[in-house]
C-alpha positions in Angstrom: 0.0 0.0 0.0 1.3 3.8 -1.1 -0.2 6.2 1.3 -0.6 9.3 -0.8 -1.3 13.0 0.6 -4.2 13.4 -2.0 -6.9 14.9 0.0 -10.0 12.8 -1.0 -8.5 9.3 -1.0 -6.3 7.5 1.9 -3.6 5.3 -0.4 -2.6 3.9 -3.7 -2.6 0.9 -5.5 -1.0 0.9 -9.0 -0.8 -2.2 -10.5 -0.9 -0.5 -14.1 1.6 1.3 -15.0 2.2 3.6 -18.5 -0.1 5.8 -19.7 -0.4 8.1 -22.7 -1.6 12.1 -23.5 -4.6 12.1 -25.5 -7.1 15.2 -24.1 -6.4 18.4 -23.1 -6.4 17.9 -19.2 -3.4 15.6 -20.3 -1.2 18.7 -21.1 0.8 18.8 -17.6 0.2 15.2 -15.6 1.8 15.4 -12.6 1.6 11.5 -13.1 3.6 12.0 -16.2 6.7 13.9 -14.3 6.9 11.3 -11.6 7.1 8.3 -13.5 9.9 9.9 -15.7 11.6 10.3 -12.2 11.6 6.4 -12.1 12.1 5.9 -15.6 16.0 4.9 -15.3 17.0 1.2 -16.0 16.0 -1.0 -13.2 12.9 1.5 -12.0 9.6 0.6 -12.1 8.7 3.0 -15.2 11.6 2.1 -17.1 10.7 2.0 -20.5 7.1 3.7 -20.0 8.3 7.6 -19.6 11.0 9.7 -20.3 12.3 13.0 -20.2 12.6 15.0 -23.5 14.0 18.7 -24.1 10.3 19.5 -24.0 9.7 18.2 -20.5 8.9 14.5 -19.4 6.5 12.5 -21.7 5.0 9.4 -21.6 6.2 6.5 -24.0 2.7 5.3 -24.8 3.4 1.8 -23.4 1.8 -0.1 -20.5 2.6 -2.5 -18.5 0.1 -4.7 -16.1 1.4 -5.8 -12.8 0.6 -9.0 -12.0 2.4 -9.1 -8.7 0.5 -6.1 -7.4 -2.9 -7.7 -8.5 -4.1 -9.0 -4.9 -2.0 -7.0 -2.7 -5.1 -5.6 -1.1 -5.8 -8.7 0.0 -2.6 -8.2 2.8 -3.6 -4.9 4.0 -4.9 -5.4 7.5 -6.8 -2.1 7.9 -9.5 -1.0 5.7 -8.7 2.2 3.2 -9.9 4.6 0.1 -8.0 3.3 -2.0 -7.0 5.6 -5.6 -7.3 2.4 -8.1 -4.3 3.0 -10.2 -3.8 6.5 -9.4 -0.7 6.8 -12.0 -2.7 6.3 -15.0 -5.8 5.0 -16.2 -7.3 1.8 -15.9 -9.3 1.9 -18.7 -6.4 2.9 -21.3 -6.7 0.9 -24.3 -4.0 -0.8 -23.8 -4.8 -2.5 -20.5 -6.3 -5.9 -21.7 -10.5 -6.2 -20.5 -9.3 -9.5 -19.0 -7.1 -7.4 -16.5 -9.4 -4.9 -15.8 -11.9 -7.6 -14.6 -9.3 -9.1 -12.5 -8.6 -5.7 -11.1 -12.6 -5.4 -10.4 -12.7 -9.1 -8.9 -9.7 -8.7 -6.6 -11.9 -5.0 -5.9 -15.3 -7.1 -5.4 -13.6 -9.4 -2.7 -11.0 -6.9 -0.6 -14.7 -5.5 0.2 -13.0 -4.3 3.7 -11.6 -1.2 1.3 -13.2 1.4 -0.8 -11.9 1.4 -4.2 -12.3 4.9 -6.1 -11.7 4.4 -10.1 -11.0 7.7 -12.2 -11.0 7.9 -16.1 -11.0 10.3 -18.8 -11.7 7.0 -21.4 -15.3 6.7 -20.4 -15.9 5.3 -24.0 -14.4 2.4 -23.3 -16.0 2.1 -19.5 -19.3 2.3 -21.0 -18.7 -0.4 -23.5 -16.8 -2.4 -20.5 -19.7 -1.9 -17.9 -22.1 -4.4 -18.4 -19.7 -7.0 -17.6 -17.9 -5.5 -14.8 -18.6 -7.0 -11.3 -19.7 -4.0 -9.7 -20.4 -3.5 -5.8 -21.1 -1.1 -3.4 -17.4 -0.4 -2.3 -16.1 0.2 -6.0 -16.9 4.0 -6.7 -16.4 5.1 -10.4 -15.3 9.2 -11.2 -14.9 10.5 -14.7 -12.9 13.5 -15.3 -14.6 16.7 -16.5 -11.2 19.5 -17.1 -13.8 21.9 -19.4 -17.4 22.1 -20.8 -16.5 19.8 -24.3 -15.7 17.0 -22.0 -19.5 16.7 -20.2 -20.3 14.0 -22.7 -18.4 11.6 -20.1 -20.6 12.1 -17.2 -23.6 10.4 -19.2 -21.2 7.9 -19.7 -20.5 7.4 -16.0 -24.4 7.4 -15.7 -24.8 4.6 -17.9 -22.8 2.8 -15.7 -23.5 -0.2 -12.9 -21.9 1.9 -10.3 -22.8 2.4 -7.0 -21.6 5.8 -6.2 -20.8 8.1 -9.0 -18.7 10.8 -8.9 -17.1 13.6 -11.0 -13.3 14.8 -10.6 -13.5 18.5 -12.4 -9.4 18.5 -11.9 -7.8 20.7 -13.6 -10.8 22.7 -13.9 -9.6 24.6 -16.8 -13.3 26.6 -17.8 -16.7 27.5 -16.3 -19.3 24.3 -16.1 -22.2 26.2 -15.9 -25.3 23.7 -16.6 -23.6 20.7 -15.3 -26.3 17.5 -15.4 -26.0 16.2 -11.7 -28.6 14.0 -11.8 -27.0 10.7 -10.2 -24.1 11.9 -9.4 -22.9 11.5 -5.4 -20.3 13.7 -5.2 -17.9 16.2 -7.0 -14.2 17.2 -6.6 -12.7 20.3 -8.1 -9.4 21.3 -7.8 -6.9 23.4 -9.6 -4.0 22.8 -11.8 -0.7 22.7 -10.3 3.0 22.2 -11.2 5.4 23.5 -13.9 3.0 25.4 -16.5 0.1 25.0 -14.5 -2.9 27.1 -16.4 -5.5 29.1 -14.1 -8.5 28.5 -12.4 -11.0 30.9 -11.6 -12.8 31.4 -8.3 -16.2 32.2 -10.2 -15.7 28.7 -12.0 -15.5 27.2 -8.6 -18.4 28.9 -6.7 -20.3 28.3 -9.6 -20.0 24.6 -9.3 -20.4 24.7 -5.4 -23.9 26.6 -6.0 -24.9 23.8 -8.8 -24.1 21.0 -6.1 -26.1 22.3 -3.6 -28.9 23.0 -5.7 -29.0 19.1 -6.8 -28.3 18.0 -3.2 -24.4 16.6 -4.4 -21.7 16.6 -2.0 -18.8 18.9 -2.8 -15.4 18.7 -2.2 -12.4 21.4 -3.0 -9.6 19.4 -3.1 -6.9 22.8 -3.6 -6.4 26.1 -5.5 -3.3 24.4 -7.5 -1.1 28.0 -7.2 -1.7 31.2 -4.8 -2.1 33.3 -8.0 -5.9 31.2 -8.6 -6.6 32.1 -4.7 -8.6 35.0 -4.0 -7.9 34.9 -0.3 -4.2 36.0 0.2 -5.4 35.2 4.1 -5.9 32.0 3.1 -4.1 30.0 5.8 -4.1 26.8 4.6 -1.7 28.0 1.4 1.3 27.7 4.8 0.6 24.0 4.7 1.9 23.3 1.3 5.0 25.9 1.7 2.6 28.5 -0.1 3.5 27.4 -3.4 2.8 24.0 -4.2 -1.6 23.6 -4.0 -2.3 27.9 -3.5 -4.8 26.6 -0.4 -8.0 24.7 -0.3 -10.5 27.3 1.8 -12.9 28.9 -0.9 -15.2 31.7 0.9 -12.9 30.9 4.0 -13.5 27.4 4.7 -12.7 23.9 3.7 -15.1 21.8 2.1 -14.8 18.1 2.3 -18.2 16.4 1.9 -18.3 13.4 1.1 -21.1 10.8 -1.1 -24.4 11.6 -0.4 -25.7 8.2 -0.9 -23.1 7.1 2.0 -25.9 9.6 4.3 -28.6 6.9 3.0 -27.1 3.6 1.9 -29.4 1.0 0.4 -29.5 -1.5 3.3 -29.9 -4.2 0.9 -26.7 -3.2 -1.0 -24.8 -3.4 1.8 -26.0 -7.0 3.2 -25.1 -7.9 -0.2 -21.8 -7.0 -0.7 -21.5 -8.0 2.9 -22.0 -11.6 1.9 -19.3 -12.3 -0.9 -16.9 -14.1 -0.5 -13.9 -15.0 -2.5 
């Protein structure tokens, strides 16, 4: 297990590894510029990144890691665990028979919470119906600007139990987002070399359209200080007032979490209760 400082999620688990650009919110992947850290012979992205004149880019290459498969299995303490939170597990390189193992060792670990992002919800859609979905396996799409909203009917389509929307980087107003069966949102500011702004309207705007629909909201950070309206902000001293710019818009934090978690479908839950490897 990875413990990771992401503030929605508790740890890692990246048994894919490799990824490639191929939408705009792709532009500066902080998932990118740490693998080409680790792509030197003998590293675990050898072969998968590099770094270029231009910066670090990804080779287009993935690799499934069949050791890491069932390592939640040995964790002793239940987590939110970021399902492969250094790329994407529904890349279309990553063979359907390894995502379903990925979803089966998910199904079983059912002591964890296992939180799923993608930007590919093309393929997740096509995938879905014969995914082994349960109540412990939340699925996100990303959402970076307006001419990306087509994935969240995707993600609606879907067999998942909780639904939820990562709007990070949040690169352009979402003003007539459709919310309806959606649990919960995350926005959050780019951050990093080249990061591109973020504008505090975008983000109350978005706040106001999940309270409206009754969705949980959570600000995950401002990305730099120059996207933070607050130059009080305290919580910008936390991250050396550089790195995430804050996370208090209108003074305070926001960390909701899934509304259906306030309600759960007791039935679900006996359910998933009751497998059993």
């Amino acid at each position: 297990m990875n413990k990771t400082s992401i503030e929605w999620t508790e740890a890692s688990w990246n048994c894919v590894r490799g990824c490639s650009r191929v939408f705009e919110g792709c532009r500066n992947c902080h998932a990118e510029r740490m693998a080409a850290r680790f792509s030197r012979e003998g590293l675990p992205y050898e072969g998968l990144a590099v770094m270029t004149p231009s910066g670090p880019r990804w080779t287009n290459e993935v690799s499934c890691v069949e050791d890491l498969l069932f390592e939640p299995f040995r964790w002793k303490k239940p987590h939110k665990v970021f399902v492969n939170s250094m790329t994407d597990l529904f890349h279309e390189q990553v063979p359907f028979d390894f995502i379903h193992r990925v979803f089966h060792t998910m199904r079983y670990a059912n002591m964890h919470t296992f939180q799923i992002l993608t930007k590919r919800s093309g393929r997740l859609r096509a995938l879905d119906q014969h995914l082994p979905w349960s109540q412990r396996i939340w699925m996100s799409v990303s959402v970076e600007t307006a001419g990306y909203e087509f994935r969240i009917d995707d993600l609606r389509a879907t067999g998942a139990r909780i639904k939820f929307l990562s709007l990070e980087p949040l690169l352009g107003p979402l003003s007539e987002l459709n919310l309806s069966a959606i649990d919960w949102v995350i926005v959050g500011g780019e951050s990093g070399p080249g990061a591109r702004p973020m504008d505090a309207a975008w983000v109350q705007d978005v706040r106001d359209q999940c309270e409206r629909a009754d969705v949980s909201f959570f600000f995950k950070q401002w990305g730099t200080l120059r996207n933070n309206p607050d130059p009080r902000d305290a919580s910008a001293k936390q991250y050396g007032g550089t790195a995430k710019g804050g996370r208090m818009p209108e003074g305070r934090t926001w960390d909701e979490m899934p509304v259906a978690l306030r309600n759960p479908d007791p039935r679900r839950l006996a359910a998933d209760a009751g497998v059993m490897p």
